[in-house]
N, C-alpha and C positions, 0 to 999 in steps of 0.2 A: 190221541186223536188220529184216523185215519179220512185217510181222501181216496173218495173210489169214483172219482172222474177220469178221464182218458182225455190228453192232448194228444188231436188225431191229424195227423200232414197227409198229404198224396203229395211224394216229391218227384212222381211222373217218371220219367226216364232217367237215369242217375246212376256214374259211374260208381264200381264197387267201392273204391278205397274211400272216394269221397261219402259214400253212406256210413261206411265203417267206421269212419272218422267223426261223421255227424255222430251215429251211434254211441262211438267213446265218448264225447265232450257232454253229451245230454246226461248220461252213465255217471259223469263223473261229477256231476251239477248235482244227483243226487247226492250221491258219497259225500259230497262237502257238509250237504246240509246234513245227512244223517250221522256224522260225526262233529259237527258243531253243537248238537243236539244233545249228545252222550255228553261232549265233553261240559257244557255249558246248563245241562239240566234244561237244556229248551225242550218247546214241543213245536219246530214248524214242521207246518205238514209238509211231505215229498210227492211234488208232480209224478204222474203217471206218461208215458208217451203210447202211442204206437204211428207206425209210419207205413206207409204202403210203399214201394218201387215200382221200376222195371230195370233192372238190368243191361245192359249191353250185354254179348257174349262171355261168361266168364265160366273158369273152371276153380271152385274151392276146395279147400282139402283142410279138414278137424284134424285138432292137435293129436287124436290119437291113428289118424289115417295113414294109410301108406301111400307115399307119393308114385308106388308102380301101379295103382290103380289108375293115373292119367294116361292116357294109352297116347299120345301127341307127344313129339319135340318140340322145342322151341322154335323153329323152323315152321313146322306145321300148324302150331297154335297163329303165328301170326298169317298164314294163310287162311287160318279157319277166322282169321278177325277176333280172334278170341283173347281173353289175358287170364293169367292163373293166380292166386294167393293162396299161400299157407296161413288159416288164422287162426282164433281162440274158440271157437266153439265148439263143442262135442260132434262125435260124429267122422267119417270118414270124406270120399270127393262127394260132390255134388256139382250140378250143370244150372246156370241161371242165364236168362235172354229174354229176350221180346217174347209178348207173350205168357211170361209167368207172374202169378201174380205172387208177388213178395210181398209177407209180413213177418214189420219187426214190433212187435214189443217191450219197451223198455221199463218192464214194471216194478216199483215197489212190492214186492211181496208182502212186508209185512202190513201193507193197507189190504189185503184182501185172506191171504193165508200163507205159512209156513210150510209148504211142503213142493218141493219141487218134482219128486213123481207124481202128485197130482194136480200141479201143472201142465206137466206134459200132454197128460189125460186129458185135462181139457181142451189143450190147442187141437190135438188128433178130432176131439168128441166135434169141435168147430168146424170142421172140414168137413165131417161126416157126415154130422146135420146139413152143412153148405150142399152138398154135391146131391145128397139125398133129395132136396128140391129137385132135382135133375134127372130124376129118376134112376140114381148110382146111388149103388150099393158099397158104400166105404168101409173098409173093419181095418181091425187093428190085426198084425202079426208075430206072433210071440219073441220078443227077444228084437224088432226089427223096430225101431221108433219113426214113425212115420204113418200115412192112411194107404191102405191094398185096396183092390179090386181083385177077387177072385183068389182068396188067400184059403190054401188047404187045395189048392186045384194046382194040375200042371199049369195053369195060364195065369197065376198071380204074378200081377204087374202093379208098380208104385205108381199113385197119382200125385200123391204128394208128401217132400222130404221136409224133414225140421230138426235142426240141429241148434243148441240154445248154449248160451253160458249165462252162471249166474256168479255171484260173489255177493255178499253182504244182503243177499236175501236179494239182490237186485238180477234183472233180466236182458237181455242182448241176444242180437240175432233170432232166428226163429223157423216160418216156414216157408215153403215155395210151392204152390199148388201150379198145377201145371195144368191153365186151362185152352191157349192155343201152342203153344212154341213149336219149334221146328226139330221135333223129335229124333230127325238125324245127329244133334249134336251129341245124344246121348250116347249114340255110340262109339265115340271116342275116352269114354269111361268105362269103368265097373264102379256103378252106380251104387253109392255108400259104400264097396267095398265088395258087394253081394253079387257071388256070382249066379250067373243061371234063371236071375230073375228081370223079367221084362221093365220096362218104363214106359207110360199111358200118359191121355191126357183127356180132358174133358170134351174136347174138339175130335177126337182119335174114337171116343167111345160112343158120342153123342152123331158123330157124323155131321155135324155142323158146328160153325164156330158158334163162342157165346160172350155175350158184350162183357168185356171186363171189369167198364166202373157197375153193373147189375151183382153182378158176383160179389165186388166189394161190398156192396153193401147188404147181400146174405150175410156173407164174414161176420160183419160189424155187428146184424142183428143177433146172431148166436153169439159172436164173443162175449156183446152187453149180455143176455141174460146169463150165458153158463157162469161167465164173473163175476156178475151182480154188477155191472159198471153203472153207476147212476147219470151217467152223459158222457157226452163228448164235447170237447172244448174242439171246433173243426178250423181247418187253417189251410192255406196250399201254398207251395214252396216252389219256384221253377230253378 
C-alpha cells in the first residue's frame, strides 16, 4: 500500500537549525514506521512532508564541500548577520536568506518511485516548468545539479540550488529558488564550489520583484503533477 498525498506546512521565516531539526524528527517518524513495518509484517502507510521556509542569513556547506569555498571569517559572518553549518546533504556551500524560496521535501520514495537520479530530475524539471511561467528559460547543466539560465553561454548564472539527502529510500533537504534575495550575499562564496559561474534571481532577470506565496504555489502545481501527488494535506506553522 502506498500514500501519494503530501503534508504541506509554510513555516514562514525559520531559523536553519531549527528546520533542520524539524526535518530530522519528521525523517525519523518515518524510519520508525518503516521498520516496524519490516520487522512486524505490517503495512502502515508512511506520510509524505514537504515544507516551504525562509531563512534568516545563513551559509551551508554539503558533506562533500570544501569549507575554503566560504570566503567570510567568523568575524565577518557575524557582521554579515549571517550563521554557517556543516551538514548532511549532498552538494558543496550554498547561500539562504530573505527572499528565497526554500523547499524541503521529506518523501517516502517508495510510495512514488525508487530512483533517486530521477528524483532529482524532477525537482530541477519543477523549477523549470515554475520559472518558465515567467517567461525564463530554466536548463539543466551537465554534471552541475541544480536550474541555469544561459548554460552553454559565457553568461550562465544559477537561479536555483538543491542539494538532497536520502537514506532508506527517504528524502531531506532539497531546493532554494532564488526569487528576490539580496544577491550581494552570494559573493561572499563560491557558490556550490563552482568557480567562474554567476548567481541570478527571478527579481535580477525579470526586473521586478514577484510575490512569493504566487510562486509557491506554481511550485506546488508542478510538483503535484510531475509526482503524481494526489493532494495536499495543507497546514501552517509560526
Amino acid at each position: 500500500m502506498t500514500n501519494k498525498t503530501v503534508q504541506l506546512k509554510d513555516l514562514g521565516a525559520k531559523d536553519y537549525k531549527e528546520t533542520w531539526d524539524y526535518q530530522t524528527e519528521k525523517l525519523q517518524e518515518i524510519v520508525a514506521i518503516k521498520i516496524d513495518n519490516r520487522r512486524n509484517e505490517k503495512n502502515t502507510i508512511t506520510p509524505n512532508h514537504f515544507l516551504f521556509v525562509e531563512h534568516p542569513h545563513v551559509y551551508t556547506l554539503g558533506k562533500s564541500g570544501d569549507a575554503s569555498n566560504l570566503l567570510l571569517n567568523e568575524a565577518q559572518l557575524k557582521e554579515k548577520e549571517a550563521s554557517f553549518y556543516a551538514i548532511n546533504r549532498g552538494g558543496d556551500i550554498t547561500y539562504h536568506g530573505p527572499g528565497q524560496i526554500v523547499g524541503y521535501p521529506i518523501l517516502d520514495l517508495e510510495n512514488f518511485f525508487t530512483d533517486i537520479h530521477k528524483y532529482l530530475r524532477l525537482l530541477e524539471e519543477v523549477i523549470i516548468k515554475t520559472i518558465a511561467e515567467y517567461g525564463l528559460k530554466g536548463e539543466r547543466s551537465k554534471g552541475e545539479t541544480g536550474v541555469w539560465l544561459g548554460v552553454g553561454t559565457p553568461f550562465a548564472r544559477k537561479i536555483c540550488a538543491m542539494g538532497i539527502r536520502t537514506s532508506r529510500w527517504l528524502t531531506m533537504h532539497g531546493f532554494a529558488l532564488n526569487a528576490t534575495p539580496d544577491l550581494g550575499y552570494f559573493d561572499h562564496i563560491i557558490p556550490c564550489g563552482i568557480r567562474g559561474k554567476a548567481v541570478t534571481s527571478m527579481e535580477a532577470e525579470l526586473g521586478k520583484k514577484v510575490p512569493l506565496d504566487e510562486v509557491k504555489q506554481k511550485i506546488l502545481k508542478h510538483f503535484k503533477e510531475l509526482f503524481e501527488v494526489e493532494g495536499f494535506v495543507t497546514g501552517k506553522e509560526k
